[in-house]
C-alpha positions in Angstrom: 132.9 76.3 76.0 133.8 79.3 77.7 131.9 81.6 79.1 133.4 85.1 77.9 131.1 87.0 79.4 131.6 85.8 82.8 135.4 86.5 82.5 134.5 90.0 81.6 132.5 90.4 85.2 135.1 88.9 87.1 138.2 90.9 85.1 135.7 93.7 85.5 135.4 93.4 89.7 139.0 93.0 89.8 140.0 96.5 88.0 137.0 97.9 89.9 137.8 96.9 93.5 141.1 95.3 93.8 144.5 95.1 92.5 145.8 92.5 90.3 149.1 91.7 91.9 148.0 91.8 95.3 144.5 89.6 94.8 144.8 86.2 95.4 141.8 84.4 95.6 138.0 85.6 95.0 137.3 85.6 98.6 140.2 88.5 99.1 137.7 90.6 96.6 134.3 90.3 98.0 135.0 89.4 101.8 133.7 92.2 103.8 134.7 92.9 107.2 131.4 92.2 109.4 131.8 95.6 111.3 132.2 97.5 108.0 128.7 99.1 106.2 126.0 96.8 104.1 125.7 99.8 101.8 129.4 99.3 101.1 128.5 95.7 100.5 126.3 96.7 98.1 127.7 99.2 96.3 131.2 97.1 96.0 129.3 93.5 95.1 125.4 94.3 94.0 124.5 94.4 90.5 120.7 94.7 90.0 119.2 92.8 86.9 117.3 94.5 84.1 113.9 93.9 85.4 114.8 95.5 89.0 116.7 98.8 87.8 119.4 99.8 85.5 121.7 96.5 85.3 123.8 98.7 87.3 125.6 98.0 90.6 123.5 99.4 93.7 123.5 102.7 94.3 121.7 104.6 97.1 121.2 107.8 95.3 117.5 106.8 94.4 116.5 105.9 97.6 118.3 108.4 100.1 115.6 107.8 102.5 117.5 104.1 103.0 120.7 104.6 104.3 120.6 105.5 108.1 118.4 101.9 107.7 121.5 100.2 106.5 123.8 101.4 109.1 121.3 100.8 111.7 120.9 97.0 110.8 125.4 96.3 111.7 125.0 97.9 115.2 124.3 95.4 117.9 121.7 97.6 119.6 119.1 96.7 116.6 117.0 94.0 117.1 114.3 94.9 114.7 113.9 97.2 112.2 110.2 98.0 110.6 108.7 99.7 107.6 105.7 101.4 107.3 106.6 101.9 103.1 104.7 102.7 100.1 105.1 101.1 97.0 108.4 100.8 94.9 110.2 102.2 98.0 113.2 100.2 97.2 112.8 98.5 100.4 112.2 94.6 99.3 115.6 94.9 97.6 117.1 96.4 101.2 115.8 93.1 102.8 118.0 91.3 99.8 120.8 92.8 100.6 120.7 92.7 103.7 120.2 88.6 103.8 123.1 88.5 101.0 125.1 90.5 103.3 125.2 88.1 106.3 124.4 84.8 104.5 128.1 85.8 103.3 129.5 87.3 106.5 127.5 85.7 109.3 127.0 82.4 107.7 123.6 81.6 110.2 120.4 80.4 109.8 117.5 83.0 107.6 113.9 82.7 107.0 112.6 85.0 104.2 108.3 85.2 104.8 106.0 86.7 102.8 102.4 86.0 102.8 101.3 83.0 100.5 103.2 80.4 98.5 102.7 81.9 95.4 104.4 85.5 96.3 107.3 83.7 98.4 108.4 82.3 94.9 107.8 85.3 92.9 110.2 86.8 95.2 112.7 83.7 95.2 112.6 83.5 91.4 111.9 87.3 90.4 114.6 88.7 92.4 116.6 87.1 94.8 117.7 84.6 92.7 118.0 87.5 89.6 120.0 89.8 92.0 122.6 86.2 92.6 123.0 85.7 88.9 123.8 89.2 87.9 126.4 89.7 90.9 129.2 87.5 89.5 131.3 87.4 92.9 128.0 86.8 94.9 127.3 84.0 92.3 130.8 82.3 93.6 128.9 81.7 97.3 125.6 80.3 96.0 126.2 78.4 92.3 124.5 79.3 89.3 120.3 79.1 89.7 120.2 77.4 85.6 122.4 74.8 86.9 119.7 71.2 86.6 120.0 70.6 89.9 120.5 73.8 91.8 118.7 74.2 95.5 117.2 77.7 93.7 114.2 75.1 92.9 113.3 74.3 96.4 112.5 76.8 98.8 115.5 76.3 100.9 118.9 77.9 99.5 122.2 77.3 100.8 125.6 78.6 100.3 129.5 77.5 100.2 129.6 79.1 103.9 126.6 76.5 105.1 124.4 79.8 105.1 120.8 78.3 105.0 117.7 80.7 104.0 114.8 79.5 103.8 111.6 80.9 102.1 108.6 80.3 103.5 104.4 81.1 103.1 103.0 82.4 106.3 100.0 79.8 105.8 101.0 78.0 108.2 102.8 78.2 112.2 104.8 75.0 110.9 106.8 77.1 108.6 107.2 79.4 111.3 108.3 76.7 113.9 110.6 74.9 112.0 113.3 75.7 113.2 115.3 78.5 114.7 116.9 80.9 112.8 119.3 84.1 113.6 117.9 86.3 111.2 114.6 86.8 110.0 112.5 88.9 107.2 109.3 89.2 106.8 107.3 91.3 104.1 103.7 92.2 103.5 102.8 91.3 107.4 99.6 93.2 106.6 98.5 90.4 104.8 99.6 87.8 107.0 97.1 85.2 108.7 97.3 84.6 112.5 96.8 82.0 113.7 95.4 79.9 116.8 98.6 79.8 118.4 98.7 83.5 117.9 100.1 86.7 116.3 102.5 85.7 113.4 104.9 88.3 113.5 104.9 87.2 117.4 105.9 83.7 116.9 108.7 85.3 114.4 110.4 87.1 116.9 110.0 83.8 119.4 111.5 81.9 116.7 114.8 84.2 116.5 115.1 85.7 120.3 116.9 82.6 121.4 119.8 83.7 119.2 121.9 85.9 120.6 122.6 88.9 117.7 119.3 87.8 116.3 117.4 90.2 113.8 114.2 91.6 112.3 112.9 93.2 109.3 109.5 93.3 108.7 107.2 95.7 106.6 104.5 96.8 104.5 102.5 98.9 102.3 100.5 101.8 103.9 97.1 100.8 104.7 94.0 102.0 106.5 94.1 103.4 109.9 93.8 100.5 112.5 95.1 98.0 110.6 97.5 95.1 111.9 100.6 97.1 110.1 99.5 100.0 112.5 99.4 97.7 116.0 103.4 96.7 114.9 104.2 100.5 114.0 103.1 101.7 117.5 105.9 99.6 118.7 108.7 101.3 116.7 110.4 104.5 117.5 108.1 106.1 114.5 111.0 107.7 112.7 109.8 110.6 110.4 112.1 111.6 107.1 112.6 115.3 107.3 114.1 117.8 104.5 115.6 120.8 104.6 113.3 123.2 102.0 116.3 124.6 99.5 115.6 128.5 100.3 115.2 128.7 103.9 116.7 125.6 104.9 113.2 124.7 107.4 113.3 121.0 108.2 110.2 119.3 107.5 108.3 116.3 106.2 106.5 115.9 102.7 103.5 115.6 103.2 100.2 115.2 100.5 98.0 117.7 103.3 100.4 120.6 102.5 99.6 119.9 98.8 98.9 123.0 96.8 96.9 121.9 93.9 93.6 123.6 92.2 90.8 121.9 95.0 87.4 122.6 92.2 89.4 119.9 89.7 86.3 117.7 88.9 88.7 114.9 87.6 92.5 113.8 87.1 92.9 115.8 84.0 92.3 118.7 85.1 95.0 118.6 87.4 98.0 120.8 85.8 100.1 122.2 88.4 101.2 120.6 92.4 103.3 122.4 94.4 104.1 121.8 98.5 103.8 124.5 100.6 107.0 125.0 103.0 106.6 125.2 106.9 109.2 127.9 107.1 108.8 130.6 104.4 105.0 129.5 102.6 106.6 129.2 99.4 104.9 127.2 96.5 107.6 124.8 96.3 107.5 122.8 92.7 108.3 119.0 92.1 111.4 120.0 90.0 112.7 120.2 93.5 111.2 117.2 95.3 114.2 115.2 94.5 117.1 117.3 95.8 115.5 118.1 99.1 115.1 113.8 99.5 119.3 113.8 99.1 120.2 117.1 100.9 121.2 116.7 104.2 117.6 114.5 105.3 117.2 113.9 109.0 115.2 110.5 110.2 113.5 112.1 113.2 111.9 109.7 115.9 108.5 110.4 117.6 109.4 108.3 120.8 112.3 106.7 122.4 113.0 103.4 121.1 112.3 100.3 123.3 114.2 96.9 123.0 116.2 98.0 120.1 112.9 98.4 117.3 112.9 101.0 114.8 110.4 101.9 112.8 110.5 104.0 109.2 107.5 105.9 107.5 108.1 105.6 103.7 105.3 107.4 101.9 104.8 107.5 98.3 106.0 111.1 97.7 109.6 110.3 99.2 109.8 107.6 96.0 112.1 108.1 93.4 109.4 108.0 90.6 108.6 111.7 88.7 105.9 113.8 88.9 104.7 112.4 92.2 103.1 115.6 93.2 100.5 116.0 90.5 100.5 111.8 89.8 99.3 111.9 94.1 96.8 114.3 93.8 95.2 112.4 90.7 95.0 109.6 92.6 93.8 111.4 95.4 90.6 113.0 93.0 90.0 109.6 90.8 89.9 107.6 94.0 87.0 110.5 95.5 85.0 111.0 92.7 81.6 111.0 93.4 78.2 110.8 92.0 75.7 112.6 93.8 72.6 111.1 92.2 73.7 107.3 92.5 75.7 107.7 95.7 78.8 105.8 93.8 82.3 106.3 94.0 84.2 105.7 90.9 87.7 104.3 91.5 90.4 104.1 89.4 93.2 101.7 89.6 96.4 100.3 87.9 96.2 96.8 85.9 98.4 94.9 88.8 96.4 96.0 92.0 93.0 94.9 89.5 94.9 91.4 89.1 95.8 90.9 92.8 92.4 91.6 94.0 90.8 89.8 91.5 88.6 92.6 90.4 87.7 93.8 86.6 86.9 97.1 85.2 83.5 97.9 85.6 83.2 95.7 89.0 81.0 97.4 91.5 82.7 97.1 95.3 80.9 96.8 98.6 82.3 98.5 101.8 81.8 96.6 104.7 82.9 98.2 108.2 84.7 96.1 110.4 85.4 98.3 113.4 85.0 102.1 114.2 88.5 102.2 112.3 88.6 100.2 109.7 86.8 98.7 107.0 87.3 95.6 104.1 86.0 95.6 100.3 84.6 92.8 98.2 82.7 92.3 94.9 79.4 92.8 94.1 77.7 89.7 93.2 75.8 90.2 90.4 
């Protein structure tokens, strides 16, 4: 039978990006020079899946924030690249691309880590292997993942270029070990075990420096102050976003302590209005403008001078592409500090998935326990 709807895709890439009587084989349409940009790559071959964004093809213009990051990972100085990145920041789909981009036009070894078996397959299945099947050229390198007897159901993939990637828990230094591998990604580190043979994100970069061109990315969510994700930031460049404000063009970051917001709120709801207060001029500036300040003109400003070719990026959650995150920061902000003065309890409110993934129910009562003059860890009350 045929499959109509895959000859629309392909007729469709060949309109969009080549010509017909000069195209001669589906390797003239997608091949990409290696020195030429991963955001072209993306933009040109990319087509996100319904549960990942718009079953569009991949467009920057939600996450400005993300391209210096892509022209920074072709040059031959970079040797690692780090987030420090909120949630939804776009940049687990960056680390996709970016492995599509040389598994096609640096067919070397990969390893794709994250931090237990269970999420390493969410990842495979969810969206690497979604992002394949909805990229019709892409598909051409690395078979279709419904075929019976596919590699998408192991954890090792390969392509028609002999590109291997394999996913891996970081449970254990074996999958670390392994074998070497030119490029590597690593997600969640925060969350990540070490273990007696030491640091894991350490026996990564062993694992890869023996390969000339080798590369990193690594990252995670924000977390508490002296956390691991903090020890690996220190070694990056610590590049701060900065935007211009719209009336008197003062650079400057976004930053939830410049917050305007009515400070005697008792709760969420009674939080109508956020503004952010601009370095230059003091103006009140609203959310409606959040957005066009992100994509106008933005400048990625390091702290320090880079050492050994690592780079590090400072995503927050207000540089996001998701509305209202003004007033939806400072709710948060007052759900998360409300406070009972009789009991001594905090009440804390928080979403469905982070509930699930700390195995927690509403109504559960949370113990603080300090670890170190800088950090601390939760758990459940037993009852």
């Amino acid at each position: 039978m045929v499959n109509y709807q895959a000859h629309l895709e392909y007729i469709e890439n060949l309109i969009r990006y080549s010509s017909l009587d000069t195209l001669s084989s589906l390797n003239s349409l997608l091949k990409i020079n290696y020195n030429k940009d991963i955001l072209d790559f993306a933009k040109k071959n990319i087509k996100l899946p319904p549960s990942l964004a718009r079953n569009e093809y991949y467009s920057i213009r939600d996450y400005p924030y993300l391209k210096e990051p892509f022209e920074m990972m072709i040059k031959e100085t970079t040797r690692e690249i780090f987030f420090c990145k909120s949630t939804q920041s776009g940049v687990t789909i960056f680390m996709i691309i970016c492995s599509l981009y040389f598994a096609i036009n640096d067919p070397a070894p990969q390893a794709f880590y994250m931090p237990t078996l269970e999420t390493i397959n969410r990842l495979r299945v969810e969206k690497y292997n979604e992002i394949i099947n909805h990229s019709y050229a892409i598909k051409q390198y690395f078979g279709n993942r419904r075929d019976k007897d596919n590699v998408f159901s192991k954890q090792l993939i390969r392509n028609i270029l002999g590109t291997t990637i394999n996913f891996s828990p970081m449970g254990t230094t074996n999958s670390i070990r392994s074998s070497t591998v030119k490029y590597a990604i690593a997600d969640e580190i925060s969350a990540y075990e070490n273990s007696k043979e030491g640091d894991s994100i350490d026996l990564i970069r062993q694992r890869i420096r023996a390969v000339e061109g080798s590369k990193l990315i690594s990252g995670s969510t924000l977390t508490h102050t002296g956390s691991y994700i903090d020890k690996e930031w220190e070694k990056t460049d610590k590049r701060y976003y900065h935007v211009p404000c719209l009336k008197c063009g003062t650079y400057q970051t976004i930053d939830f302590e410049r917050l305007i917001y009515n400070k005697k709120a008792k709760n969420a709801y009674e939080i109508k209005e956020v503004f952010l207060e601009c370095l230059g001029c003091n103006r009140a500036i609203p959310e409606s403008e959040r957005r066009e300040m992100l994509g106008t003109d933005p400048k990625w400003i390091p702290s320090k001078e880079a050492t050994d070719g690592v780079f590090g990026y400072h995503i927050t959650h207000l540089m996001t592409p998701q509305d209202n995150m003004f007033k939806r920061t400072v709710q948060a902000y007052i759900n998360i500090n409300q406070f009972d003065e009789y009991t001594g309890d905090y009440f804390i409110e928080l979403p469905p998935d982070i509930l699930d993934a700390a195995n927690l129910a509403v109504g559960d009562t949370i113990l603080w326990e300090k670890i170190d003059d800088d950090s601390w860890t939760i758990r459940k009350k037993s009852e």
